[in-house]
C-alpha positions as CSV (number, residue, x, y, z in Angstrom):
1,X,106.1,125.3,58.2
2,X,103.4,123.2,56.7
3,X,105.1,119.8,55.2
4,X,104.1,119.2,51.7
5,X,102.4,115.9,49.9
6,X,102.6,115.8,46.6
7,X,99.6,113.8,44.7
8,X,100.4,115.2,41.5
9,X,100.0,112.5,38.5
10,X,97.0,110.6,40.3
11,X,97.0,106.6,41.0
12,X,97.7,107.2,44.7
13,X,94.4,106.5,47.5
14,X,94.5,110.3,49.0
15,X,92.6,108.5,52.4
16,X,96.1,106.6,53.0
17,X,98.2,109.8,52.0
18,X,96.0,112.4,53.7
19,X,97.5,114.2,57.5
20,X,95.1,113.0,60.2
21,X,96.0,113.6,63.9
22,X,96.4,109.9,65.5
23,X,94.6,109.4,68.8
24,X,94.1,106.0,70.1
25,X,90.7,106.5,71.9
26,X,90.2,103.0,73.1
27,X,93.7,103.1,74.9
28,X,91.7,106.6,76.8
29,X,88.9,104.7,77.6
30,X,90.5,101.9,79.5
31,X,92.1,104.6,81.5
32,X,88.6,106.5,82.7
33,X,86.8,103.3,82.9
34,X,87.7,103.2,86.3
35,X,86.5,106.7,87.3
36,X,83.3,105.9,85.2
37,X,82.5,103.2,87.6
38,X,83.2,104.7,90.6
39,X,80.8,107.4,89.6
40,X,77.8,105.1,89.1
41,X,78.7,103.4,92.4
42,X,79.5,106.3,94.7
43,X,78.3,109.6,93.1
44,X,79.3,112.5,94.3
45,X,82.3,111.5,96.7
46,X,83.9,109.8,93.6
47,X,83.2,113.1,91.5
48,X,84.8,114.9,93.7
49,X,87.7,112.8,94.0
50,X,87.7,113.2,90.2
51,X,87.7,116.5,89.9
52,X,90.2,117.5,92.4
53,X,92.8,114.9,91.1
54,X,92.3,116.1,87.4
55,X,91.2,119.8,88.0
56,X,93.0,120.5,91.0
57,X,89.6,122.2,92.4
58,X,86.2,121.4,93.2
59,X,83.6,123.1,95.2
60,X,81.3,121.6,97.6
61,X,78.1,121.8,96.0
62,X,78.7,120.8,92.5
63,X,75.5,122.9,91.3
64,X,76.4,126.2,90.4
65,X,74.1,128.6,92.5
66,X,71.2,130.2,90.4
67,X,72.4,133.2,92.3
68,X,75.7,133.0,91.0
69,X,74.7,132.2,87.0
70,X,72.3,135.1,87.7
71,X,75.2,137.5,88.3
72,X,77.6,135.9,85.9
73,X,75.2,137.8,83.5
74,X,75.1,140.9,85.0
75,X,78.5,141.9,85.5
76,X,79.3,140.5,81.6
77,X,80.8,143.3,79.4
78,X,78.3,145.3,77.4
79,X,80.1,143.9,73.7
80,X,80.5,140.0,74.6
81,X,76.5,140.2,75.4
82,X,75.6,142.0,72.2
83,X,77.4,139.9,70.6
84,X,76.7,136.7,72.8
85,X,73.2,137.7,71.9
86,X,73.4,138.2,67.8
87,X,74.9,134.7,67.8
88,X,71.7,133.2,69.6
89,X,69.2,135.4,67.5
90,X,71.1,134.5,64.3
91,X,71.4,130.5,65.4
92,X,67.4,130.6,66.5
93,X,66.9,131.5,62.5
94,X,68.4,128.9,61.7
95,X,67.5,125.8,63.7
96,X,64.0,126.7,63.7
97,X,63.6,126.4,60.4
98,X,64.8,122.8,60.8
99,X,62.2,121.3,63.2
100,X,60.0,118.6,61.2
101,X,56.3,118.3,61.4
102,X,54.2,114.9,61.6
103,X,53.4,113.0,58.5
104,X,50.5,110.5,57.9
105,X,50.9,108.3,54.9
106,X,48.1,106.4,53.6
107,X,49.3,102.9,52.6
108,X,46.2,101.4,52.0
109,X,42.4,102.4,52.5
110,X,42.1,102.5,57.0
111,X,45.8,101.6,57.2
112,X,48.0,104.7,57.6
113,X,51.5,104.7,59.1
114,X,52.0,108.0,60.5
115,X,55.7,109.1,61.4
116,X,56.0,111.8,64.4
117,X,58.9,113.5,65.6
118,X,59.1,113.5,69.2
119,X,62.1,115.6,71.2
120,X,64.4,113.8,73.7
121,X,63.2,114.4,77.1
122,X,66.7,115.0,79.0
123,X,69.7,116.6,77.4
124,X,73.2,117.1,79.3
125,X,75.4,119.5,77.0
126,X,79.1,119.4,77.6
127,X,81.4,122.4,77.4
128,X,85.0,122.8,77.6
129,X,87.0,124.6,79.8
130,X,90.7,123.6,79.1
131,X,92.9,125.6,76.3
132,X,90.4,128.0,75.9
133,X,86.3,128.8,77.0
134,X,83.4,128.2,75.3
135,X,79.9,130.1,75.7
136,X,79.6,130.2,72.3
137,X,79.7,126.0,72.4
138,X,76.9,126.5,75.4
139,X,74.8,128.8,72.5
140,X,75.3,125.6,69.6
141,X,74.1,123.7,72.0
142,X,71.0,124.8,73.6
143,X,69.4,127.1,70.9
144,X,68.9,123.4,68.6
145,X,67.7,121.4,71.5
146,X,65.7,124.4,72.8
147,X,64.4,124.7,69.3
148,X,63.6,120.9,69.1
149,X,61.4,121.0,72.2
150,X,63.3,119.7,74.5
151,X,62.2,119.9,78.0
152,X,65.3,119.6,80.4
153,X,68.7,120.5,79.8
154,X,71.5,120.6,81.9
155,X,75.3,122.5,81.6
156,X,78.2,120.6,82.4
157,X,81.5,122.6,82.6
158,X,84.7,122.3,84.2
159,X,85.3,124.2,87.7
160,X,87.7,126.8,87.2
161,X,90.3,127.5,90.5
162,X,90.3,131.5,88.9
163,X,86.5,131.9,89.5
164,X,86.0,130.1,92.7
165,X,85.6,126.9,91.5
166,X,82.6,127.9,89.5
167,X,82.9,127.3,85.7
168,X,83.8,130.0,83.5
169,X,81.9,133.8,83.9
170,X,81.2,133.8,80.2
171,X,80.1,129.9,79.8
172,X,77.5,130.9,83.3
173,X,76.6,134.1,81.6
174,X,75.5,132.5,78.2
175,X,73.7,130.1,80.0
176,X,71.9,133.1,82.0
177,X,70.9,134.1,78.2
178,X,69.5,131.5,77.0
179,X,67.1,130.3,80.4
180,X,69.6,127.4,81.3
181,X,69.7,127.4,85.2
182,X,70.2,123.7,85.7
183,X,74.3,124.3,85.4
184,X,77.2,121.7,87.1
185,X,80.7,122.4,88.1
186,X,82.0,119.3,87.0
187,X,84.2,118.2,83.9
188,X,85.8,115.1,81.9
189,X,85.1,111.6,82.1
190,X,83.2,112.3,85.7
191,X,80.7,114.9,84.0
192,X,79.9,112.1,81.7
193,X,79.2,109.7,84.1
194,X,77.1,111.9,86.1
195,X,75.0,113.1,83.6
196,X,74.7,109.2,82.4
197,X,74.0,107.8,85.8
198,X,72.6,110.6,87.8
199,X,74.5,111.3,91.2
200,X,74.1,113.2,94.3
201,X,76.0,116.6,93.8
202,X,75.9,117.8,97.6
203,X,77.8,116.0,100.5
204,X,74.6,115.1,102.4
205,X,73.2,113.6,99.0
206,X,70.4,116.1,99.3
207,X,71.0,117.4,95.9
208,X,70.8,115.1,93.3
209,X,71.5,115.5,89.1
210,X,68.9,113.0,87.5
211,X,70.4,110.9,84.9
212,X,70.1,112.3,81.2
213,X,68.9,110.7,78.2
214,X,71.4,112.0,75.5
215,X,74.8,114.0,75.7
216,X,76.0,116.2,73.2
217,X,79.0,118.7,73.2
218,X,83.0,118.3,72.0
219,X,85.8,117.7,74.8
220,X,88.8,116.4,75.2
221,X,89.6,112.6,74.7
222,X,88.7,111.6,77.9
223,X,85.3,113.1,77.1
224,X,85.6,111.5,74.0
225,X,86.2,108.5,76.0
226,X,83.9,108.6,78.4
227,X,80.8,109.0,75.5
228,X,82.1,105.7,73.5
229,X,82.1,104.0,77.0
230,X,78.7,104.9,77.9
231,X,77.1,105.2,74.5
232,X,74.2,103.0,75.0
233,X,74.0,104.0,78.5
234,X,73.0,107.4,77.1
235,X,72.9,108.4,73.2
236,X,75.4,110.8,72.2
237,X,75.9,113.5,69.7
238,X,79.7,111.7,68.1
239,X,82.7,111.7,69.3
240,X,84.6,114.8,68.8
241,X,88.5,114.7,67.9
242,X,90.8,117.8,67.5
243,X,89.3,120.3,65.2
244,X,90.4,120.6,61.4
245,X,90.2,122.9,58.8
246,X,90.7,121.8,54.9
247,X,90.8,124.3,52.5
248,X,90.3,124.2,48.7
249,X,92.1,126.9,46.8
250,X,93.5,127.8,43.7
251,X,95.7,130.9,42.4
252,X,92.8,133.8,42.8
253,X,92.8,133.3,46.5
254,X,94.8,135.6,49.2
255,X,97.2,134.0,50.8
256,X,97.0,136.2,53.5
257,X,93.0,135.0,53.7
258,X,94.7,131.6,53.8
259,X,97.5,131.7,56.3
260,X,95.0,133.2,58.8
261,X,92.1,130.8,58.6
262,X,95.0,127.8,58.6
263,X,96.0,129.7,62.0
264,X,92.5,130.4,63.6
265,X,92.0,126.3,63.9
266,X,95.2,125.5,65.1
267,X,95.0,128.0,67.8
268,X,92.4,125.7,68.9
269,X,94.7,122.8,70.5
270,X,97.8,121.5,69.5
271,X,96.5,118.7,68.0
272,X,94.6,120.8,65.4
273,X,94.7,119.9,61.4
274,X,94.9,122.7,59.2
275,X,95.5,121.6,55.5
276,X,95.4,123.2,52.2
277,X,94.4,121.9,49.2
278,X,95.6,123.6,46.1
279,X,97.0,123.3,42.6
280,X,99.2,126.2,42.8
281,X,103.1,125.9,43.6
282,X,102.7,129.9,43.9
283,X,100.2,130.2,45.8
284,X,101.5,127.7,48.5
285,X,105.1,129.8,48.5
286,X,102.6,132.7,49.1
287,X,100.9,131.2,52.1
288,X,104.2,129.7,53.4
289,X,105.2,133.4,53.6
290,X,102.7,134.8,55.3
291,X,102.1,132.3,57.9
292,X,106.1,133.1,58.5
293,X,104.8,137.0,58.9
294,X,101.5,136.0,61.0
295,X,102.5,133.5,63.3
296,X,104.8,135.1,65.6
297,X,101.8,137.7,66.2
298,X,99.6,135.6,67.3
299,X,98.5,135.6,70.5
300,X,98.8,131.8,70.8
301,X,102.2,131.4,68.5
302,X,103.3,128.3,70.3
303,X,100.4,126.0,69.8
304,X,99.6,127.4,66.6
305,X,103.4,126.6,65.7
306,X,102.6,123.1,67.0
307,X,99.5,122.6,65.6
308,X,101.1,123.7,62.2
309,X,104.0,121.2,61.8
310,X,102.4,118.4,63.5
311,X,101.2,115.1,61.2
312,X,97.5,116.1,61.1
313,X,98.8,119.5,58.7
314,X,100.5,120.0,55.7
315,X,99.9,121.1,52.2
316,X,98.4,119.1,49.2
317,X,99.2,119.5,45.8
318,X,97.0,118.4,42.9
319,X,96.9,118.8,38.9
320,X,94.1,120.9,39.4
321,X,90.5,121.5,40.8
322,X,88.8,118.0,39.8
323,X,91.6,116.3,41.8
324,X,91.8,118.8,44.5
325,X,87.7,118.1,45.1
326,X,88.5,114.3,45.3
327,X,90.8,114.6,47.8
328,X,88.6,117.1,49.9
329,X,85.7,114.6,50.0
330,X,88.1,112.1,50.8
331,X,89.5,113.8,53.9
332,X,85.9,114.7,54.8
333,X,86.9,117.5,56.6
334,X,85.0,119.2,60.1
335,X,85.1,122.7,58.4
336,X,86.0,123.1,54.5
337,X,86.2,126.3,52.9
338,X,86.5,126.6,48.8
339,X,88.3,129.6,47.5
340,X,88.9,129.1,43.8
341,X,86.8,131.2,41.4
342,X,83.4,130.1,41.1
343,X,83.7,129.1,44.8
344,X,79.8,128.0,44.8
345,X,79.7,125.9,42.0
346,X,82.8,123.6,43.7
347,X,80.7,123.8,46.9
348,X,77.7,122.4,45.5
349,X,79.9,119.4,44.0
350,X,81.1,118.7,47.5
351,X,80.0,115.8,48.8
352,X,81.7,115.4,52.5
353,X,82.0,117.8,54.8
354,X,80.8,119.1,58.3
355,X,80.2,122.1,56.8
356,X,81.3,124.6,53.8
357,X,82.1,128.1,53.5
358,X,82.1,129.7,50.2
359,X,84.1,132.1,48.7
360,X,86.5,134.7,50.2
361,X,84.0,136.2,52.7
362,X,82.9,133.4,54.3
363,X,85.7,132.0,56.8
364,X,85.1,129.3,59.0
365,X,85.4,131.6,62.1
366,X,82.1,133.5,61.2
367,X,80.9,130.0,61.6
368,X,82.4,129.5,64.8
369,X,80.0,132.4,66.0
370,X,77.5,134.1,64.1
371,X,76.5,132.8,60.8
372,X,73.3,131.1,62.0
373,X,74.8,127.6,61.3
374,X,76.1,125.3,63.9
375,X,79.9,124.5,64.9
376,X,79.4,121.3,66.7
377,X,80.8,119.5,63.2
378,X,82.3,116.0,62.6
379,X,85.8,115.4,63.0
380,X,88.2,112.5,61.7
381,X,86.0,111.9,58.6
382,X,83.1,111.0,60.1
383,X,81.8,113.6,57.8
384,X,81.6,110.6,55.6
385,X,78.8,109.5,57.1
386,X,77.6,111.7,60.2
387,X,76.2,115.4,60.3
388,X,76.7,118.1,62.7
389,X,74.4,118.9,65.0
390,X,71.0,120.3,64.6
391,X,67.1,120.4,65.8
392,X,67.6,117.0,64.4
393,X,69.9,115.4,66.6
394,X,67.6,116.1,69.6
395,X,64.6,114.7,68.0
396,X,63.7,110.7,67.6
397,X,61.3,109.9,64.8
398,X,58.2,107.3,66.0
399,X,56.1,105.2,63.7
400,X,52.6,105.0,64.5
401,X,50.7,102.2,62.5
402,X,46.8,102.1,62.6
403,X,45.6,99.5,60.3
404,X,41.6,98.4,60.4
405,X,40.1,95.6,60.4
406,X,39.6,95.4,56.8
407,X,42.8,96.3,56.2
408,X,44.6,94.3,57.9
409,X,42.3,91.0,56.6
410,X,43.5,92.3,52.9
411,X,47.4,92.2,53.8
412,X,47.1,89.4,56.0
413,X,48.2,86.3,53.8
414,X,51.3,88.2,52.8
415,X,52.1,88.5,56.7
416,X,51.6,84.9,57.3
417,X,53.9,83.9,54.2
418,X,56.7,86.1,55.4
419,X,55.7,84.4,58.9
420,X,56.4,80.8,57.5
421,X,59.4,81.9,54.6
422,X,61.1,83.1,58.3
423,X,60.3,80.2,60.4
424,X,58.7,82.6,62.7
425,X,54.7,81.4,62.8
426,X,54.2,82.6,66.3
427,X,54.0,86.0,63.9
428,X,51.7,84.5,61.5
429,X,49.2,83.2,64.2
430,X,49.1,86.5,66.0
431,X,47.1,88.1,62.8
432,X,45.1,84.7,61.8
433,X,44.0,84.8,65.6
434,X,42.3,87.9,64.4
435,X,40.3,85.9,62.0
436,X,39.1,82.8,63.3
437,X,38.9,79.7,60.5
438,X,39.2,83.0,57.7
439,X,42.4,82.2,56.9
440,X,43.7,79.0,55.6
């Protein structure tokens, strides 16, 4: 099922060789470009319009009732809020430990630069309501933002025709949870644009959604579109491709442990990457099995099946652990679990990944929900270089430079020659104006 690569014997760049699911986002954004626009210049007529074309559904008033998120809660079943609820307690643990405090640093005697860390005013936090639903996305979202202090947030979700053009029971009831009451029936490239622009969301242009000042939350590609088009407009989290799983393994793991985490991403969306990394002829034969035994009991064999044998998965073989790390960091994955023998020691040498989860116990799907950490991740090996999100994302770090008189008389010949060196002395006369006939 899983095609094979062979990197055995070294020499070969593993980034050229490595599955990776091919999506020409720049071809997507010329396509909602259009609905962007017509967003910004007629709000919620063009939403609408929107909506019903690619939804096939959308209700009047695009603000989901307070009523209506209100009872989303109360009629949800007893188990999904326990454990709707352990996912937000464990995730609060978590991301409040990551909120940064102020720092003054004294650079000189009355010259201090001190850095503070001030939360994003307006957040609009996107969740998916295609293949499958998401509260627990609405939970990764808000409990970091919440945490970071900030002040607004908004839901965006796609209107679903099965609950009355309302967006999913579960994604309203999680929202209920968590104090979010600020909640839109809208989805795609037009819930991007509204939440970038602002729009009226009533047919009298009454009601209005006031423009955001960030975006976060995975989506399809024409989400994905939508935030490159207007990145600037708004910031945004990253843009999200299909999920992927890597995992590095050698001949202690299970392969049944294997064959169902490779299956529990690629139920995600056809497009899903699942790959496995591994020195072991045997052990991929064993996998290979039981993915032949588990994946016609799946709920979801189809996609998974599609998922499994597209380009973005296969197998990788390597002479052995060393190589097999190499070619892990290389593909930088979104999730990447280690199940070798002395599973924490590999982790710790890992160098690029969205995140890691060690050792037999620690699959990615306890990730997914209720291991305190966050699944909004980075996809397509932007791991490389981007991290997933966290109180972090949500907060913007300001410098605030107080410099005496004194001070600033001691450092000011070194401005002025930097000034000059730049052919900039409009700088250098803005601190000897400061100092009438002191400096030369």
């Amino acid at each position: 099922m899983l095609k094979r690569i062979d990197l055995r014997g070294g020499g070969r760049d593993p980034r050229r060789l490595l599955p990776r699911a091919q999506l020409d986002v720049s071809v997507a954004v010329e396509r909602i470009r259009p609905v962007v626009e017509a967003v910004r210049e007629h709000g919620y007529a063009a939403i609408r319009e929107a909506s019903e074309r690619f939804d096939g559904i959308c209700p009047d008033v695009l603000r989901v009732p307070v009523e209506a998120i209100a009872a989303a809660e109360g009629t949800l079943d007893p188990e999904v809020r326990a454990a709707l609820l352990e996912s937000i307690s464990r995730a609060r643990r978590v991301h409040a430990d990551q909120r940064r405090t102020d720092h003054t640093t004294q650079v000189v005697p009355g010259g201090t630069v001190t850095e503070r860390w001030v939360p994003v005013e307006r957040v609009g936090l996107y969740v998916p309501g295609g293949l499958a639903m998401y509260p627990s996305t609405v939970v990764m979202n808000v409990v970091p933002a919440q945490e970071a202090g900030v002040r607004s947030l908004v839901v965006v979700s796609p209107p679903q025709k099965e609950n009355g053009g309302l967006p999913d029971p579960r994604v309203l009831a999680a929202c209920a949870l968590l104090g979010v009451d600020e909640v839109y029936a809208v989805g795609g490239a037009q819930a991007v644009a509204m939440l970038a622009y602002g729009a009226s969301v009533d047919a009298d242009g009454a009601a209005r959604c006031e423009p955001v000042d960030m975006i976060t939350g995975p989506g399809n590609i024409w989400v994905t579109a939508a935030k490159r088009l207007l990145r600037g407009v708004v910031g945004i989290d990253a843009e999200a491709g299909p999920t992927e799983i890597a995992i590095l393994a050698d001949e202690t793991a299970d392969p049944a442990h294997l064959a169902a985490d490779l299956i529990s991403q690629a139920e995600h969306d056809p497009l899903a990457a699942s790959v496995l990394v591994t020195p072991s002829v045997e052990l991929v034969e064993a996998v290979e099995r039981e993915l032949a035994r588990q994946v016609p009991a799946t709920k979801h064999a189809e996609r998974v099946t599609t998922a499994l044998t597209g380009e973005q998965s296969g197998v990788v073989l390597v002479d052995d652990l060393d190589a097999g790390l190499r070619v892990v960091d290389a593909y930088a994955a979104e999730h990447l679990e280690i199940q070798t023998r002395d599973a924490r020691e590999w982790a710790l040498r890992v160098r690029n990944a969205g995140a890691i989860f060690v050792g037999a116990w620690s699959p990615v799907s306890l990730g997914d929900y209720c291991a305190g950490s966050n699944h909004v991740l980075p996809t397509g090996g932007c791991a490389r270089h981007s991290s997933g999100l966290s109180v972090q994302s949500f907060l913007r770090g300001i410098h605030l430079v107080e410099y005496s008189r004194d001070a600033l008389r001691e450092v000011a010949p070194h401005v002025v020659t930097l000034a000059n060196v730049e052919d900039l002395p409009a700088h250098g006369q803005a601190v000897r104006a400061r100092f009438p006939g002191a400096l030369s």
